[in-house]
C-alpha positions as CSV (number, residue, x, y, z in Angstrom):
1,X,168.3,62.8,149.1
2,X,169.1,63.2,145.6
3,X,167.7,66.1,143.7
4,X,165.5,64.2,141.9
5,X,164.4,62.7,144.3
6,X,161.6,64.3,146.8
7,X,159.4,63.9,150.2
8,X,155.5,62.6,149.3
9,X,153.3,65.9,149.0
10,X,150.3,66.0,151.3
11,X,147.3,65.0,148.9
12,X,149.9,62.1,147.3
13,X,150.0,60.8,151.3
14,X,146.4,61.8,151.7
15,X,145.6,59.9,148.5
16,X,147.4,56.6,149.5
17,X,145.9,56.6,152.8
18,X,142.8,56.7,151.4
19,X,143.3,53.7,149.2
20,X,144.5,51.8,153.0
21,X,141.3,52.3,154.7
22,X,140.9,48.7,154.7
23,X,141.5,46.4,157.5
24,X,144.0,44.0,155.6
25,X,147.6,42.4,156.9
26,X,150.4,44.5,156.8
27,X,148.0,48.1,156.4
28,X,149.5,49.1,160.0
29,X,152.8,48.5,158.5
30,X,152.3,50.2,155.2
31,X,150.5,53.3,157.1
32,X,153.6,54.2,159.1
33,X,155.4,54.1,155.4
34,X,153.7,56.6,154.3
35,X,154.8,59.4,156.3
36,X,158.7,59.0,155.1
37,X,158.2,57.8,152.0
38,X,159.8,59.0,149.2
39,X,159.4,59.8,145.2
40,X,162.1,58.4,143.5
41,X,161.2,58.5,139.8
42,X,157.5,60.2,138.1
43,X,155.9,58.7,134.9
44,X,156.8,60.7,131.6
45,X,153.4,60.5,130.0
46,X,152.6,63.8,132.6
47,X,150.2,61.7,134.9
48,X,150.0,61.1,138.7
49,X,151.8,58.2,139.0
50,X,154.9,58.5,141.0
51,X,157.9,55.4,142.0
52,X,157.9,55.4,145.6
53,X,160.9,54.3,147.8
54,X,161.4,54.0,151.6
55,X,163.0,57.3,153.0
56,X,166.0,58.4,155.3
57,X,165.6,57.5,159.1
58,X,164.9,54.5,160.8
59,X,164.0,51.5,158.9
60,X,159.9,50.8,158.5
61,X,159.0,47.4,159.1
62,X,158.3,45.5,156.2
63,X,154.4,44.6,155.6
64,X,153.7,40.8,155.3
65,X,152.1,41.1,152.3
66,X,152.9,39.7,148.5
67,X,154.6,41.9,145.8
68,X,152.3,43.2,143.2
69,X,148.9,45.3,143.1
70,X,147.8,45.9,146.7
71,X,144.8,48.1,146.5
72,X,143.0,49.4,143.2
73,X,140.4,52.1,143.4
74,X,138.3,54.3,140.6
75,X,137.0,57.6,140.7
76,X,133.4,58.8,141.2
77,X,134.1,62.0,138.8
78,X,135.9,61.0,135.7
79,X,136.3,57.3,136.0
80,X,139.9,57.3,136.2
81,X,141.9,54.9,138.7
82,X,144.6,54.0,141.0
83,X,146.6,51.3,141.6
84,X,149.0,51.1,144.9
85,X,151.7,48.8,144.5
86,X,154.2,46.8,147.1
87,X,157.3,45.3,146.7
88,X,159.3,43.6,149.4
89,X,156.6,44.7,151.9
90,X,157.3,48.6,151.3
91,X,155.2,51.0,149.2
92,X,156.9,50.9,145.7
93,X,154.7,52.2,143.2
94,X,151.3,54.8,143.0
95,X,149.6,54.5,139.4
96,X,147.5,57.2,138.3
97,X,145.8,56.0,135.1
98,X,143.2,57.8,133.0
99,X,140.4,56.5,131.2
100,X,140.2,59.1,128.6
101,X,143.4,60.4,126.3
102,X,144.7,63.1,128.7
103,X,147.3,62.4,131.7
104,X,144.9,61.9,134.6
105,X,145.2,64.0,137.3
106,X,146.3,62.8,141.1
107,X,142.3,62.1,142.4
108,X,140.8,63.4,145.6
109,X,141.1,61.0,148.7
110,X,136.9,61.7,149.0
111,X,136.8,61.3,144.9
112,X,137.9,57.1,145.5
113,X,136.2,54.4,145.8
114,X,138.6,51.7,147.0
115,X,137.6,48.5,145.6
116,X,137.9,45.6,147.8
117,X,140.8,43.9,148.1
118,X,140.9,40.7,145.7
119,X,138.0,41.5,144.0
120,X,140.4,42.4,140.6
């Protein structure tokens, strides 16, 4: 793995777990992602939001689902939101945005509320 490049922490898995708690095609797929997934880039604004790549070992299988938002979710305490992106049926992309001026933080899993799926 390249230096810049790193293994997902625990609350960044956590967190994208949370936002798959739905029963949608491809979750299975995109669940067994999570555990080998890996940070290949961070935003430069100081937020959350991490570029996500698919990491050493055996390939996952790819999730049947279209590229693009896949799951947005806000949080109960400041507002702020995610967005969990796909590309090419692997996890490509977790945006952390804020709804004030300041970087926002990487939420709680229990701070979410995932919205449901096509409702954006």
């Amino acid at each position: 793995m390249p230096d810049d490049e790193r293994r997902l922490s625990a609350e960044e898995q956590a967190v994208i777990l949370a936002l798959l708690v739905q029963d949608l095609p491809g979750v299975q797929e995109l669940r067994s992602q999570v555990s080998s997934a890996v940070v290949a880039g961070r935003c430069g604004c100081g937020c959350a939001t991490v570029d996500l790549r698919p990491g050493a070992g055996p390939p996952a299988l790819d999730a049947p689902v279209q590229d693009g938002v896949l799951v947005s979710a806000h949080t109960r305490t400041r507002g702020d939101g995610v967005l969990l992106f796909v590309e090419h049926g692997h996890l490509s992309y977790l945006e952390v945005y804020a709804t004030e001026d300041e970087p926002a933080p990487l939420p709680r899993p229990e701070d979410l509320v995932v919205e449901p799926v096509g409702s954006w």
